[in-house]
N, C-alpha and C positions, 0 to 999 in steps of 0.2 A: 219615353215618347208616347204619345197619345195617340189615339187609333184614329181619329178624327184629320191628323196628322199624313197617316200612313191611305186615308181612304181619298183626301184629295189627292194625291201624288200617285199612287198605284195603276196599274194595269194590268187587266188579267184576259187569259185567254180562255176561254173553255171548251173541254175537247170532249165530244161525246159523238156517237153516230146516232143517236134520237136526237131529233132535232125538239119535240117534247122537253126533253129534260135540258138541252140547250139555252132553251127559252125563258124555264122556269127560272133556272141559275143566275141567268144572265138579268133578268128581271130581280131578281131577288139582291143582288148584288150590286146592282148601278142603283138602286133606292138607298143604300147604305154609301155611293157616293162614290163609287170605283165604277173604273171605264171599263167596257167590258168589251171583247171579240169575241167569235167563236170559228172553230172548226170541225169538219166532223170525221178527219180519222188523221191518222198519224201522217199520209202526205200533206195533205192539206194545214197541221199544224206544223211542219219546217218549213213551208211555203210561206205562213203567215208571219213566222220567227222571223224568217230572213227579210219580210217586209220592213218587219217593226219590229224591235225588243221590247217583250213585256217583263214586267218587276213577277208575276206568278199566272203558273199554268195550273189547271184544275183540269185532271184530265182521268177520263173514264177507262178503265184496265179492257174489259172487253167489249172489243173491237174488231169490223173484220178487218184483214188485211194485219197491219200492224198492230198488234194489242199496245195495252197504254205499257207494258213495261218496255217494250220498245222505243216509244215513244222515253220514255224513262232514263234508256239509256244515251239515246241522244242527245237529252239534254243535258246529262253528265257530261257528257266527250265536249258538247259547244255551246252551252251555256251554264255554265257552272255556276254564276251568280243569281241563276230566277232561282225565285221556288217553285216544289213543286211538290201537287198535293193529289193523291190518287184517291178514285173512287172507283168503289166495286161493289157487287151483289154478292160477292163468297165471303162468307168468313171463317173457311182454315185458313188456319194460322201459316200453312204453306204458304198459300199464296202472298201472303205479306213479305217472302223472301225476298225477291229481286227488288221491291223498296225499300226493306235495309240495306242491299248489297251498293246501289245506287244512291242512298241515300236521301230517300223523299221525304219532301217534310209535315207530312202529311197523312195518314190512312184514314177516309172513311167509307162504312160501309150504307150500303140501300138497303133500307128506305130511310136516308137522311132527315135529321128535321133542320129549319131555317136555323135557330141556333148553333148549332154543329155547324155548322159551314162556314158561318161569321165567327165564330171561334177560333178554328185553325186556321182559315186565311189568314185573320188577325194576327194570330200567335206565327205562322212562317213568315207574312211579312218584317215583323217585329225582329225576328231571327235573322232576317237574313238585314236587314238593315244595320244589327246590331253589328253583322261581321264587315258589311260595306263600314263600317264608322271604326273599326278594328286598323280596318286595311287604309283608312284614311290618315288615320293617326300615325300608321308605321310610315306612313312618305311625308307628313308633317316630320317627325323626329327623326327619322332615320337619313333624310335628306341630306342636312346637313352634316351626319357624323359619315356617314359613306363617302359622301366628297372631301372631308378631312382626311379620314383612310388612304384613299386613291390619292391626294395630294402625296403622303406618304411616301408613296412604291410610285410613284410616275417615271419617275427618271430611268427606272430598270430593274432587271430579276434579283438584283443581288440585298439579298436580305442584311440589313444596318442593324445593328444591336440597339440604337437611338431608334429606328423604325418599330423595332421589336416593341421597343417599352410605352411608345406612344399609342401602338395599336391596341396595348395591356390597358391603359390608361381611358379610352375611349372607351374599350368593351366597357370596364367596370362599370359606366354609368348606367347598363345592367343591371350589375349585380345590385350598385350602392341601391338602388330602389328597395333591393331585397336586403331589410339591416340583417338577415339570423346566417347568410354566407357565408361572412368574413373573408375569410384569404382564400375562396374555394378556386377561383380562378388561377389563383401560384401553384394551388396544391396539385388541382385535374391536371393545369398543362403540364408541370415536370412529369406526373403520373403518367401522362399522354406517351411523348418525349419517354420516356426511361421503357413503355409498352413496345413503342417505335423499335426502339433499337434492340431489344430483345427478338421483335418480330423480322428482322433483318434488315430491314429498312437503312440504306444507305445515309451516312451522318450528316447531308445537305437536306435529306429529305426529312429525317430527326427533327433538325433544326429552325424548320419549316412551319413542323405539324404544331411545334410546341409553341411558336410565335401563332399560328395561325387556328388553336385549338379554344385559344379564350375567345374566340367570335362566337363559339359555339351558341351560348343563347341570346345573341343582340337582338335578335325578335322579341327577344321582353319586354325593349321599350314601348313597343304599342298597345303590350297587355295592362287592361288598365289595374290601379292600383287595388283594386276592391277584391278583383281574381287573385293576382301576384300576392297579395299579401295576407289574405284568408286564411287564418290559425286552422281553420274545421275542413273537412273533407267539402271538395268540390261536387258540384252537383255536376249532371250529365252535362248542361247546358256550358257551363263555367269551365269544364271541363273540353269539351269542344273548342270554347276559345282558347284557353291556354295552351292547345295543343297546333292555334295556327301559330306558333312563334319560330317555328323550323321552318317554313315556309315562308314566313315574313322574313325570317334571318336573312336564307337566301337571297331573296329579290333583291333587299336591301344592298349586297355584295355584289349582285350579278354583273355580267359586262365589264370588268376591267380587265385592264392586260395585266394584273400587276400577280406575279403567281402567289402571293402572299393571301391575296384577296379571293383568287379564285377557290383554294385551299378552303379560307376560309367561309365563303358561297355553300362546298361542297360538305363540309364538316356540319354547319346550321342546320344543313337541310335532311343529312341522314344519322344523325347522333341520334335520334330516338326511334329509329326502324327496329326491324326487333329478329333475330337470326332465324324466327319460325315466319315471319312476313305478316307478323299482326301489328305489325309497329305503324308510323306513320312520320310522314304525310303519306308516302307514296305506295305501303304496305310491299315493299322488295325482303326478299330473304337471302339469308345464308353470303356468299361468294359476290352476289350482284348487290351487293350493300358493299360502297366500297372499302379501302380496309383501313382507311384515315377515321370513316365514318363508326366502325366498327369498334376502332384504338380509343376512341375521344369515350362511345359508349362504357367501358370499363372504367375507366381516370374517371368519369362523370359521376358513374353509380359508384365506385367505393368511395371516392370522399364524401358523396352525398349522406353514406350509409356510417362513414366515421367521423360527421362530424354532426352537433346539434343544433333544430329546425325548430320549426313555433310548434312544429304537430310530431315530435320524434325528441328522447334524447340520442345521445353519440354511442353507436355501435361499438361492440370489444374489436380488435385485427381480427379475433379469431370468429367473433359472430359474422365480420362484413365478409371474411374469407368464403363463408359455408353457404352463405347467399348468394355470392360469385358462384359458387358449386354449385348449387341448385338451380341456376342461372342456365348453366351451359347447357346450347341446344336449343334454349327456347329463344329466352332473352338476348343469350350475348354468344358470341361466336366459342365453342369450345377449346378450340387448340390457344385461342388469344389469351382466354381467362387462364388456360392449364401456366404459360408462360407468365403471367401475371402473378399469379399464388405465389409459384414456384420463386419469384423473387422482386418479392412485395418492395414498393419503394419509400413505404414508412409504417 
């Protein structure tokens, strides 16, 4: 996409309480062909939000009243799709906290030059268009295979072994994108299934996990093939995207009655949480990860680990075992993995 592209189209707001540097910005940035507003503190910018949705906020940290991480985190909570790009006169590296924690897409510091600021705008808008064209793609493709699903289970709760094998059949269009799989989806779900039932889990709800365990990555299909199928370590960026596929999974599933599906909603969305709460989407830990979500995480990672990838050969039982061990506590839930060693299902 061409920036030329991204500067007819854009709108940006600029948030600063000098109205000096409002000007200069605002000036500097409608010449490069982006529409520009401004406000000058953090009421006055949800005021203007809620007029109009802008595509990026360029917003000044100190401020009275509300500072811009503030401002910061609001736009987390209700605008999660602009960017946003912080500017400040400090440069400890403290201060850059609460715009990783928030996730701006942007720092820079005063005294700016005109370059710098046409850089990063550029570069978040770019980003953030590139995950709107993510999220486009998964309701393009996922559209039609979630309404097959739901055709599926409409009739009622009781899970069909024909249901089972068609919802197996769908997911795979997943994996088939990915050729170095193979049979990873037979192997996770029994592995799921056999975790399930160790874990006490009643034999309908067994039953359930293991049919409704291969959804786990159907957010793949939106990840395009360049990410999904890169031999070499992901870059940060590529990595970002790859990692909206548990979240896409979900959406794709969400809203049926069908409990197969919902199962399945619930499993996309929290298979890659992580038992210390660094995982994601949602960053939950321990107990509040539910425990479908927790089951699917072990099935996923030993066969991942036992079997061979474009960037991995196939782990020994006994190397994926000690990685499980190593695992416990951070990554994956430890009483689950102790159950799991204890009576591995291949």
């Amino acid at each position: 996409m061409s920036t030329a592209t991204l500067d007819r189209d854009a709108r940006i707001l600029v948030v600063d309480d000098e109205e000096a540097i409002r000007r200069v910005l605002t000036r500097m940035l409608e010449r490069e062909g982006y529409s520009c507003r401004t406000a000058e503190d953090g009421a006055a910018c949800r005021a203007a939000l809620a007029e109009q949705p802008v595509d990026l906020v360029l917003c000044d940290v100190n401020m009275p009243g509300e500072n811009g991480f503030d401002v910061l985190a609001h736009m987390a909570s209700n605008h999660p799709d602009t960017a946003v790009i912080m500017v400040t006169a400090y440069s400890d590296e403290a201060a850059a906290g609460p715009a990783s924690l928030y996730r701006a897409d942007g720092y820079i510091l005063k005294p700016f030059e005109r370059s710098e600021i046409l850089v990063n705008v550029a570069s978040a808008l770019r980003r953030r268009q590139r995950q709107t064209t993510v999220e486009q793609t998964a309701a393009q493709q996922g559209a039609a295979l979630a309404d097959a699903i739901i055709e599926l289970d409409r009739a009622g709760a009781a899970l069909k072994a024909s249901d089972a094998e068609a919802v197996r059949r769908l997911a795979g269009v997943a994996e088939w994108r990915d050729s170095t799989t193979g049979r990873h989806l037979e192997r996770m779900s029994i592995g799921a299934a056999h975790l399930a039932h160790l874990a006490g889990l009643d034999p309908e709800h067994c039953e359930l996990l293991e049919a409704a365990s291969v959804l786990h990555d159907i957010g793949k299909v939106a990840i395009p093939d360049a990410i999904l199928q890169k031999p070499g370590k992901l870059t940060d960026e590529e990595r970002t995207i790859m990692q909206t596929h548990a979240a896409i999974g979900a959406q794709m599933l969400a809203g049926s009655d069908s409990p197969l599906l919902r199962m399945g909603a619930l499993i996309a969305e929290t298979h890659h949480e992580r038992y210390d709460g660094t995982g994601y989407p949602h960053r939950i830990a321990a107990d509040d990860i539910p425990i479908e979500g927790r089951i699917v995480a072990i099935a996923d990672v030993y066969d991942a680990l036992r079997s061979e990838r474009q960037y991995k050969p196939a782990f020994t039982q006994e190397e994926a075992v000690q990685i499980l061990l190593d695992s416990r506590g951070t990554h994956l839930d430890p009483h689950l993995v102790d159950l799991f060693v204890a009576d591995l299902p291949y």
